[in-house]
N, C-alpha and C positions, 0 to 999 in steps of 0.2 A: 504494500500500500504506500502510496506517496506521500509528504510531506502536505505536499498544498493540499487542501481540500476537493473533491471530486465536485460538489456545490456548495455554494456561498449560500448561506441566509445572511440577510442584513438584520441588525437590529437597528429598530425606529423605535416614537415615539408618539406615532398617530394611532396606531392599533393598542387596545390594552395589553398589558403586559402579561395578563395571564391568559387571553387569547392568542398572541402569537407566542409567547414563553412555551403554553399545552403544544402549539401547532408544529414546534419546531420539537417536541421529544418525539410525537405522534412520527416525524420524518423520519429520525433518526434511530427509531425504533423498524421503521421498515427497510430501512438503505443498510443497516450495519448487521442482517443475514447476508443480504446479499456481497458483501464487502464493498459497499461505498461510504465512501468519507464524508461526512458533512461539518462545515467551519461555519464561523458565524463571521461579521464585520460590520462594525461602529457606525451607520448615517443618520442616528438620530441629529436632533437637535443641537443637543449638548456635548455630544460628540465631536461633532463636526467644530462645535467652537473651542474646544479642544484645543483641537487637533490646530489650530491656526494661533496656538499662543505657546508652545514647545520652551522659549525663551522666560517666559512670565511663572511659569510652574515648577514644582518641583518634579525629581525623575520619576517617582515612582505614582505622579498625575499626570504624568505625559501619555499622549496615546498617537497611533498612529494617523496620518491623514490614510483614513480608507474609504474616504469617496474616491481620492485621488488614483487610488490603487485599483479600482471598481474600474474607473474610467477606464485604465491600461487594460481591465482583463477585457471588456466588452469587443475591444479590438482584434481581440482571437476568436477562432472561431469551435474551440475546447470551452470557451466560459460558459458558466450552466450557475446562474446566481436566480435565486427565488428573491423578489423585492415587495418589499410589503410595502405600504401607503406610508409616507414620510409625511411629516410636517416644512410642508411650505411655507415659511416663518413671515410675519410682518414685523415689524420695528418693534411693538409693544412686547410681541413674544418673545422673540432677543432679547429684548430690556430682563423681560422676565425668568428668563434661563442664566443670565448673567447673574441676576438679582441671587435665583437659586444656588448657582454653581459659588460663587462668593461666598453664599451663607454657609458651604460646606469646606470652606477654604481653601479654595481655589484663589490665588491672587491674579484676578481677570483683572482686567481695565473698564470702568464705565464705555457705552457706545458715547463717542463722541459726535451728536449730531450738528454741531456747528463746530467744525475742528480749525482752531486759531494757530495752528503751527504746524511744522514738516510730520512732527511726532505725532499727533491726533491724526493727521488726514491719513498715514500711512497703518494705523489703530482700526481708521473707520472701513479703510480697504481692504483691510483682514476680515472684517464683521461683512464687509458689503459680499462678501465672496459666500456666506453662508444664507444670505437674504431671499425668500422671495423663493421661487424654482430651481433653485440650485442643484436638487440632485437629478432631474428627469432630464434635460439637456444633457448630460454628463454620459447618462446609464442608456438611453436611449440611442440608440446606434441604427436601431433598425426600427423598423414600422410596425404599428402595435395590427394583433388579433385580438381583439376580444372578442371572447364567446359566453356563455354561463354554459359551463357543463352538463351532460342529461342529469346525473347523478344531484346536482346545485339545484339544479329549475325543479325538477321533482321532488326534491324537498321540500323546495316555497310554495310549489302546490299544493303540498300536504300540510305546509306549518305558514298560512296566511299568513302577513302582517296585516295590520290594520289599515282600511283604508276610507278615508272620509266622503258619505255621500254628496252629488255635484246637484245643484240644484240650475235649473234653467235661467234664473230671476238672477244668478252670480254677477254682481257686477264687478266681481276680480278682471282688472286689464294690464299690459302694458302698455307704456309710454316709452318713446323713443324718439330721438333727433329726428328732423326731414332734411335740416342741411346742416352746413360746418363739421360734421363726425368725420373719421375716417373712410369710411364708406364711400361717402360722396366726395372725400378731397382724393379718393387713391388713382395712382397711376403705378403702369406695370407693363415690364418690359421684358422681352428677354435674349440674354447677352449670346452674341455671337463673335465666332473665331477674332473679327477685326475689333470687339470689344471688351474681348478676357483679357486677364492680370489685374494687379492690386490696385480698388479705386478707394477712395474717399470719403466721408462724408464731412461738408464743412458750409460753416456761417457766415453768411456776407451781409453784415449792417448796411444799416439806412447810411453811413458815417463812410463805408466804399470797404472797408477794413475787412479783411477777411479771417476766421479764426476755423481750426481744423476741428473737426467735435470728435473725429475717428477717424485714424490716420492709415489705417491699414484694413479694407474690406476685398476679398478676397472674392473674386468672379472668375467663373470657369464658365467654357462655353455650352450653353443651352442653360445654365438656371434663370430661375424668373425670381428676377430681382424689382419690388416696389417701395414706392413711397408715398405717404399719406403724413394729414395733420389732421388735429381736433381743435379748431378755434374755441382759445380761453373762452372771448367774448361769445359765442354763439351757445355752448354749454352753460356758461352762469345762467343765461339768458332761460335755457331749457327749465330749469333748475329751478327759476324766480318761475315759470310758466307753473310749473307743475306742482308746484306748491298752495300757489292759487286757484288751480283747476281741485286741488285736492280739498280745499276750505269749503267748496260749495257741497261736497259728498256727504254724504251720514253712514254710518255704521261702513266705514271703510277707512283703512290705515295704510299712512304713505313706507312707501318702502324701497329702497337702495339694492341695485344686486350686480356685483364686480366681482373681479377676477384678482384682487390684488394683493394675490401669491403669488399665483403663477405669471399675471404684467405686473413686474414689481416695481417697475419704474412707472407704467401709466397710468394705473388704474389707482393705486395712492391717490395720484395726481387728480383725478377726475374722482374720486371718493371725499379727498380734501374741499374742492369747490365745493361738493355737495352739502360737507357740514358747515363751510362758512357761508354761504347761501341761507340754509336754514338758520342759522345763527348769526345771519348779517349785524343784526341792534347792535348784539353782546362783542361781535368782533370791531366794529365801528367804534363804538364807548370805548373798549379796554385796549384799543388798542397797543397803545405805549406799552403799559404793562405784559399783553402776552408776547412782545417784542421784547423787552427785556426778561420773562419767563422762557423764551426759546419755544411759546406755545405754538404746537404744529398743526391745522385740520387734519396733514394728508395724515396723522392718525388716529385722526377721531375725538369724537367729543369725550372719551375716556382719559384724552390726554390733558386735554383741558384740565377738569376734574383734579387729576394727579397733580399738574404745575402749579397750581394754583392753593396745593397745600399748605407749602412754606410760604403765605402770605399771612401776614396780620387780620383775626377772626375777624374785622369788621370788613376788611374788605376782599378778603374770601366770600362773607355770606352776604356781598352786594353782588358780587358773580354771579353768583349761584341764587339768586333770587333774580335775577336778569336771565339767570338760562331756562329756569322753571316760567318765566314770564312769556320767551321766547316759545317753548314748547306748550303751554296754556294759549295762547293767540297764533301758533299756525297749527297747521291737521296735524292729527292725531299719528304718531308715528309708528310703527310696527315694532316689536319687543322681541331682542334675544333673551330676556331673563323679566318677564313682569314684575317679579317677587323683588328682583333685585334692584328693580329703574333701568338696566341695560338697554338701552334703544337699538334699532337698526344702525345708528351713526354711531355708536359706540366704538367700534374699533374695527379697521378695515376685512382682518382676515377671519369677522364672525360672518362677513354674507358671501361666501363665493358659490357664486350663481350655480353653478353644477348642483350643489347641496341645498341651497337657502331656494332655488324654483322649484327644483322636484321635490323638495318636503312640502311646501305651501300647494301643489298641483297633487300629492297623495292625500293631502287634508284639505279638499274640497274648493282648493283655490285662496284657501284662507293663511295669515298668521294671526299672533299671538297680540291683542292690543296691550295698552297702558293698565288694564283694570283686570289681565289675568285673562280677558276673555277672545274668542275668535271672533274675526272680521275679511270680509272680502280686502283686496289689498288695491291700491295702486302701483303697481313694480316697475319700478324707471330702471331704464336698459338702456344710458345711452345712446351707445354704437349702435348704430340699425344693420349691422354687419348681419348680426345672428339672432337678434332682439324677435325679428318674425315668425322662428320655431316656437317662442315660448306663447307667443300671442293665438300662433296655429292647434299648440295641444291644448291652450285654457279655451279654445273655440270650439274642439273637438267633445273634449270631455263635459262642457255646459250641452252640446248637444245629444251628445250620445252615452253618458252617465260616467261616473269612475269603471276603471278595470279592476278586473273578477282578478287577483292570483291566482286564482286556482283552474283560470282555465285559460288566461291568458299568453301569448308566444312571448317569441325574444327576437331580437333584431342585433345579429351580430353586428362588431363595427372594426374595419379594416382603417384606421389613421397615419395619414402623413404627417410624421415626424421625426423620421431617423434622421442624423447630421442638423439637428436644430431648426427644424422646418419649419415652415410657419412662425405663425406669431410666437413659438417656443425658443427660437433663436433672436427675439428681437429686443433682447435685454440691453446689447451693447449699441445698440442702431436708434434705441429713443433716446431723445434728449426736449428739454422743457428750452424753447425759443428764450433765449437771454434778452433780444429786443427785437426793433421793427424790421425786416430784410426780408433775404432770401433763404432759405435751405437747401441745399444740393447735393443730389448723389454724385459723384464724378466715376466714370466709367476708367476700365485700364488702360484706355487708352486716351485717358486723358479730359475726353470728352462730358457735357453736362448729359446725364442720363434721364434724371429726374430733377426737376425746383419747383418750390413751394412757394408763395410767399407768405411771410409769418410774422405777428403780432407778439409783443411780446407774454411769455405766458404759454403760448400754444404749444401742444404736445405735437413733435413728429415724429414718427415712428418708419423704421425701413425693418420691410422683412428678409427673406430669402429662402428659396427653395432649389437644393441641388437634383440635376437631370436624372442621376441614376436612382436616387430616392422615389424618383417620380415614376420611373420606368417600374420597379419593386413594389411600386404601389398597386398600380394595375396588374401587375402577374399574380400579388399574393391574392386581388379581388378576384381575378379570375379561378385561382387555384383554389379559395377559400367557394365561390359559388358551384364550381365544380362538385367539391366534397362534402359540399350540407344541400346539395339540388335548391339553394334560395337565389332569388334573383339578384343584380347586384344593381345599385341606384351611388352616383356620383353626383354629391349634394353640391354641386356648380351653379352660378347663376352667371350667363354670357353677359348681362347687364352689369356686374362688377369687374372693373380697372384686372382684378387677380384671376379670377376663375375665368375670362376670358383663355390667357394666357394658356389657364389648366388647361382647359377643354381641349385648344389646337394639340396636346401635347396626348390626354388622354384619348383622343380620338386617333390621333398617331400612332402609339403604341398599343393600342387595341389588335393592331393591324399586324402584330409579332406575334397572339397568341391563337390558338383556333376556341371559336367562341360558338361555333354550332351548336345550335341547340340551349343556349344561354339566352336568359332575360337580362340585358344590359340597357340601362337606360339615365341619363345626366337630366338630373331635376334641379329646380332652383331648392333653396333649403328647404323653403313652406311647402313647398310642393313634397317633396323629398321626406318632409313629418308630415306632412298630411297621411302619406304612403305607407310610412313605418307604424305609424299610430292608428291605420285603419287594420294591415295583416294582424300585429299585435293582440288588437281586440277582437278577431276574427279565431286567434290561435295559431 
């Protein structure tokens, strides 16, 4: 038997401990007749910030970096690592594992979120490497399957969960941008022979001055390379709208739902307008003070809350009677924790919409109001990128009831992502506009590929999707419809800057695999949930 392990389990800190601690003896109770080796490796939380202070601790606190190790094995094609759900960390929760790790004597360093010297900033760029999506970019090489196995889905048929009746009268909606999102500012391109090698991306002020945001982006021929913004201005604006449309409602609670784990640079971003939006008076009034408090939105009104501790009780509890003022005079807002006052705008990484839409779509379209009880919601979805799947299943399910578990199907799902695709890869590629100009891809060759013009404040955001990624993707849809007889639907809408792009490329490589006999067919996304959400409840 070898030294390395034949499979890795990682240890996290999003699954309970005594769920994957059982799961991982259950393995190794089957693998060690057979003689395979099973090893464990660090990507919790705590781990990972560890692992990036070796200097700060003493030896026998040190641990290895074994994301970084992860990384290396993924690139062989021997790796055989089991990865369980990590915690995609937001700033509060760093604070909070620092907070912990400290209390157990660890000599970490405070996050330094306004770092005044060489030493903090280089502090903060150790913490920013654990922030946000850190491990799935890294472990992610190839393009996901997922399936629920017979053995898993026969289960859930036999052991329901619970699921909330949908009533016709539901006035649960979303709300989403018509202009300024990314959606509607993207362009997208894709590079060829005369314009691969390493381009750019860089700032040119209103002043002529030109500053590099990202100095080295790396284009091979045939990726589709895009760019888009989200006007500051056009989002507050959503923000002030829908807050106002939400006052005239009854028995309905406003509610926020972002990504800002996995967009850890943008969706903060556009989570932070949203709480000083709602909190305009109290950000107006105080301002000086949550300026010299270092008080941030992009993490929430919890942070507020926190900063504002080490102030003197009187003018603490003028705060805090200005924030209850604020939440008494606009709509009622939707509750992480009723019992506790946690709001929706409480802290970024309690609403990421994967979680926080399909719990409220299993419970009848409802969340949790101020007083403990359910209510239909308003759900702002900024981006109108993908904003119209969730508006498609709460249109579904008001008409045609909640889904039976127990008789309901599954809709596998083949994902591009391998090599940081998609918006998975565009951590280093957003940058928040410093002032009024342009923003500019530059191509290898030199060339402008993409510009923007940008206000300052505005979030741009560049993705990238490499060719062979793209070519994998279609074989594994192919191979995957092939082996379950389901049809295969490519959720593309020709109408967006990016899926244009896709579409020449999957209709291309269609044309390499034999398809006889296949249901193949490129939906827009609504269209494409409409489709999933009709077989599903069919069985």
């Amino acid at each position: 038997m070898s030294e390395q392990p034949d499979i890795i389990y990682t240890k996290v800190d999003e699954a309970p401990e005594l769920a994957s601690g059982s799961f991982l003896s259950i393995i190794q109770a089957f693998t060690q007749v057979a003689g395979i080796k099973v090893g464990t490796k660090d990507i919790s939380l705590a781990g990972r910030i560890i692992a990036q202070f070796p200097d700060r601790l003493k030896k026998e606190q040190q641990q290895p970096d074994d994301l970084a190790l992860l990384g290396e094995m993924v690139m062989k094609p021997e790796a055989n690592i089991i990865k369980l759900p990590n915690i995609s960390a937001s700033l509060p929760q760093i604070k909070a594992a620092v907070a912990e790790l400290q209390s157990k004597g660890y000599t970490l360093p405070d996050y330094p979120e306004n770092p005044q010297n060489d030493e903090e900033k280089e502090i903060k760029a150790r913490f920013d490497k654990v922030m946000g999506s850190a491990v799935n970019p890294v472990l992610r090489q190839g393009n996901s399957d997922r399936r629920a196995a017979v053995s898993v889905k026969n289960y859930a048929k036999s052991n329901p969960h619970k699921m909330g009746k949908w009533s016709k009268d539901s006035k649960t909606s979303v709300a989403t941008m018509k202009s300024g999102d990314f959606f509607s500012n993207e362009k997208s391109a894709t590079i060829t022979g005369q314009s691969a090698g390493n381009g750019r991306i860089e700032f040119v002020g209103a002043d002529g001055n030109t500053t590099v945001l990202k100095e080295k982006m790396v284009m091979d021929e045939g990726d589709v390379v895009d760019a888009t913004k989200m006007s500051r201005s056009a989002l507050r604006q959503f923000f002030k709208e829908q807050i106002e449309e939400a006052k005239k409602e009854s028995d309905v609670v406003l509610s926020l739902h972002m990504k800002a784990t996995m967009m850890k640079v943008s969706d903060p971003i556009i989570f932070g307008h949203g709480v000083a939006v709602y909190f305009e008076d109290v950000f107006k009034k105080h301002e000086k003070v949550f300026k010299e408090l270092g008080v941030n939105p992009n993490n929430g009104l919890g942070d507020v809350y926190a900063k504002i501790e080490s102030l003197p009780a009187a003018q603490k509890e003028e705060i805090e009677a200005d924030l209850k003022a604020c939440i008494k005079n606009g709509p009622d807002l939707a509750m992480v924790d009723s019992d506790k006052g946690i709001t929706n705008l409480h802290v970024p990484s309690d609403i990421i919409i994967d979680a926080s839409m399909a719990a409220s779509l299993r419970n009848s379209g409802k969340m949790w109001g101020p007083d403990g009880k359910e209510y239909d919601t308003r759900a702002m979805i900024p981006d109108s990128s993908y904003a119209g799947i969730y508006q498609a299943a709460i249109d579904f399910c008001r008409e045609n009831g909640e889904f039976d578990p127990t008789t309901m199907g599954t809709v596998p799902n083949v994902g591009l992502m391998a090599q940081k695709a998609e918006e998975y890869g565009s951590h280093d590629k957003t940058f928040e506009a410093p002032g009024k100009g342009v923003i500019r891809v530059i191509d290898g060759a030199g060339q402008v590929l993409h510009e923007l013009d940008v206000e300052a404040g505005d979030i741009f955001r560049s993705c990238q999707v490499k060719d062979i990624p793209i070519q994998d993707w279609v074989k594994l849809a192919i191979n995957r419809a092939r082996a379950s007889s389901t049809p295969v639907v490519f959720w593309l809408d020709k109408n967006r800057a990016h899926d244009a792009q896709m579409i020449e490329k999957v209709n291309r490589y269609l044309k390499d695999h034999d398809t006889n006999g296949l249901d193949i067919q490129i939906m827009t996304p609504v269209d494409a949930m409409n489709h999933a959400l009709k077989r599903a409840k069919e069985g």
